[in-house]
DRENLUM-781981 format. One record per atom (N, C-alpha, C, CB): residue number from 0; chain; atom name; z, y, x. Coordinates in pm, 1 decimal. Glycine has a CB too. Layout:
REM residues N
+------+-------+------+----------+----------+----------+
! doba ! lomar ! gupa !       up !    north !     east !
+------+-------+------+----------+----------+----------+
!  NUM !     A !   CA !        Z !        Y !        X !
...
+------+-------+------+----------+----------+----------+
END
This chain:
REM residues 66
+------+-------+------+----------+----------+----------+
! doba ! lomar ! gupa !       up !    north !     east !
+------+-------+------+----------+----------+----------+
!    0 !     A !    N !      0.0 !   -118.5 !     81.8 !
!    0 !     A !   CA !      0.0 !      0.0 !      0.0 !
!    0 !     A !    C !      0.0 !    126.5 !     87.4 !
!    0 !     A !   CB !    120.6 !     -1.1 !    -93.7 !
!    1 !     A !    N !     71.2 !    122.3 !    213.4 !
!    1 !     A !   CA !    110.3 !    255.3 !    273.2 !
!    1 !     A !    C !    -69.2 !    313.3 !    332.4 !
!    1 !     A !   CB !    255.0 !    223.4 !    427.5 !
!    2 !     A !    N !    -93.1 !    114.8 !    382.5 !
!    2 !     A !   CA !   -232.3 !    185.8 !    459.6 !
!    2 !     A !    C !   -326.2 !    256.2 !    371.7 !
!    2 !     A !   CB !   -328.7 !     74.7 !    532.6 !
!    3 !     A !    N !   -353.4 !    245.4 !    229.4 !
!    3 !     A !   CA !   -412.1 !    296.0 !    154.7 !
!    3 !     A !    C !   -393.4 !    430.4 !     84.0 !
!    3 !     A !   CB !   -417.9 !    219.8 !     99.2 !
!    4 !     A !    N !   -278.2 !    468.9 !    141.8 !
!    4 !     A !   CA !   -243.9 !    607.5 !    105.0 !
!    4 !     A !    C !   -272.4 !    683.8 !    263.6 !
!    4 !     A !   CB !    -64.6 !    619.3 !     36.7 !
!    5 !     A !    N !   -258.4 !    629.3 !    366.6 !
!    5 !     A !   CA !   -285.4 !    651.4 !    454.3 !
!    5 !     A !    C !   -391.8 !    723.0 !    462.5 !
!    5 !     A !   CB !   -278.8 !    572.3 !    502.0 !
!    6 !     A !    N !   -546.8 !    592.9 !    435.6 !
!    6 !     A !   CA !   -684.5 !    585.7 !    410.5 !
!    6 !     A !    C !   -718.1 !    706.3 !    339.2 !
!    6 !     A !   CB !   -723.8 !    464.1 !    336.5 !
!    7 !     A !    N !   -647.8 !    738.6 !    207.3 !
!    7 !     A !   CA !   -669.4 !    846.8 !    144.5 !
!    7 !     A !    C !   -628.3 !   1022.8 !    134.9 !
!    7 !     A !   CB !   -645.5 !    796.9 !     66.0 !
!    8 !     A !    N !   -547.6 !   1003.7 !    248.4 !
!    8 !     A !   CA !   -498.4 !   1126.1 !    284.4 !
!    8 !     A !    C !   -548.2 !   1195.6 !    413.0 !
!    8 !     A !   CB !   -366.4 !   1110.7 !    290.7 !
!    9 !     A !    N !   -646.8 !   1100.6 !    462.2 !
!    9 !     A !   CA !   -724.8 !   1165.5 !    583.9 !
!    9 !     A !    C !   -803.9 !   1239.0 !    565.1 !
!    9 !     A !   CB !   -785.7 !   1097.9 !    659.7 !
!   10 !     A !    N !   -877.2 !   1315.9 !    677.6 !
!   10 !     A !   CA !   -992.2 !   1377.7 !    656.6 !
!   10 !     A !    C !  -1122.4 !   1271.2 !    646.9 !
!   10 !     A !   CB !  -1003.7 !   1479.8 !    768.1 !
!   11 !     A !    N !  -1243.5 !   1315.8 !    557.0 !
!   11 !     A !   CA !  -1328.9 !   1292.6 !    574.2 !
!   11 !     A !    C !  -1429.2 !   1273.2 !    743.4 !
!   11 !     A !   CB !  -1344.1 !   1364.1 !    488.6 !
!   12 !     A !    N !  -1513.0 !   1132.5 !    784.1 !
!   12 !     A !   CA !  -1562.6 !   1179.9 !    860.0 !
!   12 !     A !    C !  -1696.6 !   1165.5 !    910.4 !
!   12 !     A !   CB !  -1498.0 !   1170.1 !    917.0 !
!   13 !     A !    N !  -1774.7 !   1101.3 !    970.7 !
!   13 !     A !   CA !  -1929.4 !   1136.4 !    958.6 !
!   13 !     A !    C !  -1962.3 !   1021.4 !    916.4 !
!   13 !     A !   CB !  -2016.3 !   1182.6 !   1085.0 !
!   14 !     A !    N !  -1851.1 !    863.1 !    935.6 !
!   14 !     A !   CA !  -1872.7 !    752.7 !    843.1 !
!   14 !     A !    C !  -1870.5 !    749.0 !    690.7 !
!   14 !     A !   CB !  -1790.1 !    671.6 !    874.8 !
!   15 !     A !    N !  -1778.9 !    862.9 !    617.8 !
!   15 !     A !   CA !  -1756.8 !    881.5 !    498.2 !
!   15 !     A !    C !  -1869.4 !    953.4 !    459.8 !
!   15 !     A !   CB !  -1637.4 !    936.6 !    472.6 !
!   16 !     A !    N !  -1910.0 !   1004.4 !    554.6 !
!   16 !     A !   CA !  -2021.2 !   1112.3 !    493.9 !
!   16 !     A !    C !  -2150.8 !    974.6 !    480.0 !
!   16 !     A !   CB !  -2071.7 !   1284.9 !    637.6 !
!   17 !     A !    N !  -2178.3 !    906.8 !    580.6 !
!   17 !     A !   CA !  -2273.2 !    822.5 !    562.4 !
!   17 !     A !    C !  -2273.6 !    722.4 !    450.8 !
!   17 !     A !   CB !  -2282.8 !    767.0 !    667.6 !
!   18 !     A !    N !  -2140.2 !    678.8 !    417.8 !
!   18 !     A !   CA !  -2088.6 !    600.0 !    344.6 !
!   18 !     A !    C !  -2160.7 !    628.0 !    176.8 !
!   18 !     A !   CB !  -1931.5 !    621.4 !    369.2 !
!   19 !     A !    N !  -2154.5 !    766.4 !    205.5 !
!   19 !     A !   CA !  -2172.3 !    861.1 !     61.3 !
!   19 !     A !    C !  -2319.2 !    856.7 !     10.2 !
!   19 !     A !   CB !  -2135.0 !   1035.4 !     88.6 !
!   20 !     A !    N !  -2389.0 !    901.3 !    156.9 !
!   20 !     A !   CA !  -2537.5 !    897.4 !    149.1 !
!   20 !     A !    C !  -2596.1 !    743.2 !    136.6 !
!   20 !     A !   CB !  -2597.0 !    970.4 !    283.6 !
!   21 !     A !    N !  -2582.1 !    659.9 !    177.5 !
!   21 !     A !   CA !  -2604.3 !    522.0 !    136.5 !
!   21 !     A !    C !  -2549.5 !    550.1 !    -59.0 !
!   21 !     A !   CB !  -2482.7 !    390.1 !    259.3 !
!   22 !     A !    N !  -2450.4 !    532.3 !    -66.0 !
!   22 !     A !   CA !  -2415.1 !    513.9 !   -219.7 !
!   22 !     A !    C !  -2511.3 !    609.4 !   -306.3 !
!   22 !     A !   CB !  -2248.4 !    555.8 !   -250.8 !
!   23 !     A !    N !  -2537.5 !    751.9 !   -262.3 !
!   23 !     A !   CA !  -2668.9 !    824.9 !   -351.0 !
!   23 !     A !    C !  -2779.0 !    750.4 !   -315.5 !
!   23 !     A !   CB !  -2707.5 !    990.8 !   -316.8 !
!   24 !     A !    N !  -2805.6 !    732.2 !   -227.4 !
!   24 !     A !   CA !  -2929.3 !    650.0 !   -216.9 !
!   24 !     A !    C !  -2973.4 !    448.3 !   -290.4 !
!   24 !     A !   CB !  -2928.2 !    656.7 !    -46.7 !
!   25 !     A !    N !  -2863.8 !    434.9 !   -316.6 !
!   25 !     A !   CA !  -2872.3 !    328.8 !   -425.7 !
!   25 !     A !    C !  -2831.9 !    376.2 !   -538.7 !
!   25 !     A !   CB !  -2798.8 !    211.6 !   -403.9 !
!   26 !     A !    N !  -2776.3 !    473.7 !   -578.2 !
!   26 !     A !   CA !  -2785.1 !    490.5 !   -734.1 !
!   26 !     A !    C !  -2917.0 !    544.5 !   -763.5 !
!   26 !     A !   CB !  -2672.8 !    589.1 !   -796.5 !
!   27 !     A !    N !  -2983.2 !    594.6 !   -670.6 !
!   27 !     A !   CA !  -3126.5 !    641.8 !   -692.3 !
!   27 !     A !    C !  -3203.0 !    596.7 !   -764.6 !
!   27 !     A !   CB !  -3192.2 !    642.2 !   -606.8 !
!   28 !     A !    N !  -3216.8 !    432.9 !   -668.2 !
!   28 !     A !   CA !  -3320.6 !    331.6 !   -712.9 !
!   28 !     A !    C !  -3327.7 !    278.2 !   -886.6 !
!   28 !     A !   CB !  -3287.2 !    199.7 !   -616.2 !
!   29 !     A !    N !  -3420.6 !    307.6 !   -924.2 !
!   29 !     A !   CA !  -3440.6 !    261.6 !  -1043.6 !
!   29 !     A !    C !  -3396.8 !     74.4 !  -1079.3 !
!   29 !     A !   CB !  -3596.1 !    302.2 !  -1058.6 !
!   30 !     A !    N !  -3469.4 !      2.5 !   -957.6 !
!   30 !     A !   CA !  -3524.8 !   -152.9 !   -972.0 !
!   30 !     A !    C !  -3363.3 !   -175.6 !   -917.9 !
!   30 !     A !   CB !  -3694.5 !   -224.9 !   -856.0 !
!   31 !     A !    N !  -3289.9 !   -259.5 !   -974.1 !
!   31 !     A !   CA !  -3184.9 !   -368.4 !   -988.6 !
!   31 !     A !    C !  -3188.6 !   -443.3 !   -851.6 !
!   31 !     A !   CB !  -3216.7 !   -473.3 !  -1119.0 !
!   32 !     A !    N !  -3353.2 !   -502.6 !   -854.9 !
!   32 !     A !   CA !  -3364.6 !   -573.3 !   -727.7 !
!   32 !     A !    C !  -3346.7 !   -494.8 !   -638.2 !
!   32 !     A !   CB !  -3475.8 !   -636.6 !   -701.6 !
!   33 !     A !    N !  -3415.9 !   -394.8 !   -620.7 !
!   33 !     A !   CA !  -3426.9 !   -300.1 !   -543.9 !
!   33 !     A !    C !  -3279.4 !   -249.4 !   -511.4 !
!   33 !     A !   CB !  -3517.6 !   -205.7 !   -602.5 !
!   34 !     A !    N !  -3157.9 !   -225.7 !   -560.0 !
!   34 !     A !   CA !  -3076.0 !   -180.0 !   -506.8 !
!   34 !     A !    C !  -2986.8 !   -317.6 !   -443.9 !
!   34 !     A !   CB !  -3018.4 !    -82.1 !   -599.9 !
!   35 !     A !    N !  -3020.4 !   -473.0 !   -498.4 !
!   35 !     A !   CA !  -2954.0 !   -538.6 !   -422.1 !
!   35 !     A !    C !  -2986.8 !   -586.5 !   -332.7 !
!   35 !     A !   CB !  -2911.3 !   -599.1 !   -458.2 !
!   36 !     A !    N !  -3118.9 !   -578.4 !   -280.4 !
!   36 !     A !   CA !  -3188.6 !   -592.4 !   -109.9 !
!   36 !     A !    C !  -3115.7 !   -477.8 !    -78.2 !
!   36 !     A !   CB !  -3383.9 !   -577.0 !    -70.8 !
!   37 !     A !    N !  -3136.0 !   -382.7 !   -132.9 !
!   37 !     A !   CA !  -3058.1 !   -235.6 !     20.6 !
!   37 !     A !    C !  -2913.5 !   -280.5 !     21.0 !
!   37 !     A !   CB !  -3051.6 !      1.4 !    -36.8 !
!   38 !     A !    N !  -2828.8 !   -311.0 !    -40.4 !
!   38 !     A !   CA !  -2687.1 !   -369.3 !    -25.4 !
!   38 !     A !    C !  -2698.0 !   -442.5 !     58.1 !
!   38 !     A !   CB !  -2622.7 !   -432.7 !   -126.3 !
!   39 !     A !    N !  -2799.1 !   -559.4 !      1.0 !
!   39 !     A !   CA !  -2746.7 !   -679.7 !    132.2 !
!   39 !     A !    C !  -2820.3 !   -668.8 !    284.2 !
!   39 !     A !   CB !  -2792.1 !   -856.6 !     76.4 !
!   40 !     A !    N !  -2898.8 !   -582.5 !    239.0 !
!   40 !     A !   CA !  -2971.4 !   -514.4 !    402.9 !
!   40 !     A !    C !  -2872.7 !   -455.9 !    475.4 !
!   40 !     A !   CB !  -3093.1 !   -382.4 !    393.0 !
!   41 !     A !    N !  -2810.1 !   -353.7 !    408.9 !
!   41 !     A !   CA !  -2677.7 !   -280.6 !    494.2 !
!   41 !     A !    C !  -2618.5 !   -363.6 !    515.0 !
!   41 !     A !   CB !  -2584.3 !   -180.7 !    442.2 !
!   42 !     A !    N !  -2527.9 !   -451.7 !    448.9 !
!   42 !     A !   CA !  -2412.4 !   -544.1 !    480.3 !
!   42 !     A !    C !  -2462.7 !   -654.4 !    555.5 !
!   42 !     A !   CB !  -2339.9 !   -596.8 !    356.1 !
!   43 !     A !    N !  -2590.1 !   -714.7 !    596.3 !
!   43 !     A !   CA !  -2659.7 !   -773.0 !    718.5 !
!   43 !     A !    C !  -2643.8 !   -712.9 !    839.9 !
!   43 !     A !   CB !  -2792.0 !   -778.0 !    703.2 !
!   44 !     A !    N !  -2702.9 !   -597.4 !    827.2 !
!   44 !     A !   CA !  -2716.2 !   -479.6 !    908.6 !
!   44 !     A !    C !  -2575.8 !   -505.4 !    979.1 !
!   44 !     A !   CB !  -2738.9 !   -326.7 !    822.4 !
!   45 !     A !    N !  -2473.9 !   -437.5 !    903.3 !
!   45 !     A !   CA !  -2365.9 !   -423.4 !    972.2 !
!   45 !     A !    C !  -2285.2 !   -506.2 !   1021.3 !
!   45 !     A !   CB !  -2311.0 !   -369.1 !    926.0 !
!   46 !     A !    N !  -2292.9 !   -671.9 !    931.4 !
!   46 !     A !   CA !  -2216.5 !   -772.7 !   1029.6 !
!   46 !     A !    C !  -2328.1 !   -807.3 !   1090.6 !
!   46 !     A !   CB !  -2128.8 !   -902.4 !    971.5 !
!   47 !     A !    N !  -2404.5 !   -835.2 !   1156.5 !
!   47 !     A !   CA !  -2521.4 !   -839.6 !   1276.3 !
!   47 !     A !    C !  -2461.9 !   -796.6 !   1418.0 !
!   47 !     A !   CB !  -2653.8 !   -727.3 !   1239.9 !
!   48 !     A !    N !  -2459.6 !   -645.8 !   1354.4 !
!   48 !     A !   CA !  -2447.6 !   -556.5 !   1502.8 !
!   48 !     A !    C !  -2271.9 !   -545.9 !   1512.4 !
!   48 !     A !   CB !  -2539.9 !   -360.4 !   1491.2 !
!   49 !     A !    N !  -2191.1 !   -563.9 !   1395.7 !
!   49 !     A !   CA !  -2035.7 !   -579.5 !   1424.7 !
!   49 !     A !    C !  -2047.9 !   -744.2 !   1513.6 !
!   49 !     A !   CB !  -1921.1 !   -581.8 !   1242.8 !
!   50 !     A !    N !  -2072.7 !   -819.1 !   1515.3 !
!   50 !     A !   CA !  -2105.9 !   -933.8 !   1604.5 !
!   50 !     A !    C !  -2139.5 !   -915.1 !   1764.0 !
!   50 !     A !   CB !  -2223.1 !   -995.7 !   1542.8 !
!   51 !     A !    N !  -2271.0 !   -879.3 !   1787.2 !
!   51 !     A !   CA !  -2317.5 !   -829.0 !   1895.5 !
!   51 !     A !    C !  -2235.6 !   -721.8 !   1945.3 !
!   51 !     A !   CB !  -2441.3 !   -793.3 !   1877.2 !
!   52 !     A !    N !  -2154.7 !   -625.6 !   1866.8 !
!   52 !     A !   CA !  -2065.8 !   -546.4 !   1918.6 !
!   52 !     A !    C !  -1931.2 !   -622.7 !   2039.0 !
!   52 !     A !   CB !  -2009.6 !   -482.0 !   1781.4 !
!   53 !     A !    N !  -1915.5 !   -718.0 !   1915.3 !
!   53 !     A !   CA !  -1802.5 !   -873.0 !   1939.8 !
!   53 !     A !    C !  -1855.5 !   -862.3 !   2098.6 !
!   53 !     A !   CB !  -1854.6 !  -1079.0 !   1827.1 !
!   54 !     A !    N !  -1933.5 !   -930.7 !   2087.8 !
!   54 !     A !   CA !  -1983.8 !  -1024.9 !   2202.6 !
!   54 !     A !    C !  -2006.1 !   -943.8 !   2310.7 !
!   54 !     A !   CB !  -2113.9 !  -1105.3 !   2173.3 !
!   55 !     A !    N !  -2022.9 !   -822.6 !   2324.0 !
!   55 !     A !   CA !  -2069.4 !   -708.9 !   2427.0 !
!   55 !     A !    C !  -1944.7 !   -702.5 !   2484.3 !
!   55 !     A !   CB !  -2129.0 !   -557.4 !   2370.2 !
!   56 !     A !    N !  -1817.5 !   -660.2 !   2326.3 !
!   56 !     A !   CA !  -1699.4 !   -651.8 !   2418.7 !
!   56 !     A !    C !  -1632.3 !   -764.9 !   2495.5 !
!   56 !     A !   CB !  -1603.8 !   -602.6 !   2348.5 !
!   57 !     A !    N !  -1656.9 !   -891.4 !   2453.1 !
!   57 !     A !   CA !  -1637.7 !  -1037.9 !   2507.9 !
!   57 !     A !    C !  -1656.9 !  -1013.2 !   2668.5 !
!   57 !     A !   CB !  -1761.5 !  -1158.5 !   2438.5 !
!   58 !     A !    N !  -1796.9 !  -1038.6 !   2681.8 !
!   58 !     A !   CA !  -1842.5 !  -1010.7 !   2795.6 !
!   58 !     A !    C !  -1815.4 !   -931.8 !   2869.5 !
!   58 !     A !   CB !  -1923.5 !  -1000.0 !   2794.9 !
!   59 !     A !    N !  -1765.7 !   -813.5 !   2834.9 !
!   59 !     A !   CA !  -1723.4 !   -690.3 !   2950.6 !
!   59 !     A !    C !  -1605.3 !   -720.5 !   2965.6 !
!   59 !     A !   CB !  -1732.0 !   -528.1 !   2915.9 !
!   60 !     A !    N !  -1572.8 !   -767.3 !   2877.9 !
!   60 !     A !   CA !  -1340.0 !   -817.6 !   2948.8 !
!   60 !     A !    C !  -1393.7 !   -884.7 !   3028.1 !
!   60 !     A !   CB !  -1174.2 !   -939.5 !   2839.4 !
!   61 !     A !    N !  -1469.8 !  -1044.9 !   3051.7 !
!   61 !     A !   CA !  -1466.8 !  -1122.9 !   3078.7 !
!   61 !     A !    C !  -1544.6 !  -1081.4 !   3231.1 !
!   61 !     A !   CB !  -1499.0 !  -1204.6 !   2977.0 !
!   62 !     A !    N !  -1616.9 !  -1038.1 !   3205.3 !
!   62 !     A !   CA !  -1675.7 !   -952.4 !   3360.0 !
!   62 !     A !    C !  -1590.5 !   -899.3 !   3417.7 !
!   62 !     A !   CB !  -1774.2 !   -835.8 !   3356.0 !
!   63 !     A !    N !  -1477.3 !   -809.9 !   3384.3 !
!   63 !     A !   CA !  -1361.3 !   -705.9 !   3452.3 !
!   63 !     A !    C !  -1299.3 !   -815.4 !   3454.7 !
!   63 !     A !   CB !  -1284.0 !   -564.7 !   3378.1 !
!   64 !     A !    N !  -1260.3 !   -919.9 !   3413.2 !
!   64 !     A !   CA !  -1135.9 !  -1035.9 !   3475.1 !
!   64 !     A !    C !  -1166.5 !  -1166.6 !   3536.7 !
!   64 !     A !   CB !  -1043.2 !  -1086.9 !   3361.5 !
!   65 !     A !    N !  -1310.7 !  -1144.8 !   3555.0 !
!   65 !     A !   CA !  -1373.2 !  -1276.6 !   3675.2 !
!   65 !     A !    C !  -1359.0 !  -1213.7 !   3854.7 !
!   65 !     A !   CB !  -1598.3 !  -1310.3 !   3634.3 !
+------+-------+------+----------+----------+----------+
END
């Protein structure tokens, strides 16, 4: 509960702002289909590269402690 009051008492920031522009940009779309490919495109999108993020940082510990 606290973290969510937390969450909501911050400032806005250029993720919220993006966050926002994605959400106008699917209420846009007329086609149903059409707004659930761009959902699951983003949410691909982002666990993809949250992965490869993973693994970049994997590798660089693992480089600094060989």
């Amino acid at each position: 509960m606290s973290q969510a009051l937390n969450f909501m008492r911050r400032m806005p920031d250029n993720y919220d702002i993006l966050g926002k522009y994605v959400g106008m940009d699917l209420r846009s779309l007329s086609s149903g289909t059409c707004m659930r490919m761009l959902k699951r495109e983003v949410r691909q999108s982002v666990g993809c590269l949250a992965e490869l993020d993973d693994l970049n940082s994997l590798a660089t510990c693992i480089t600094q402690f060989s």
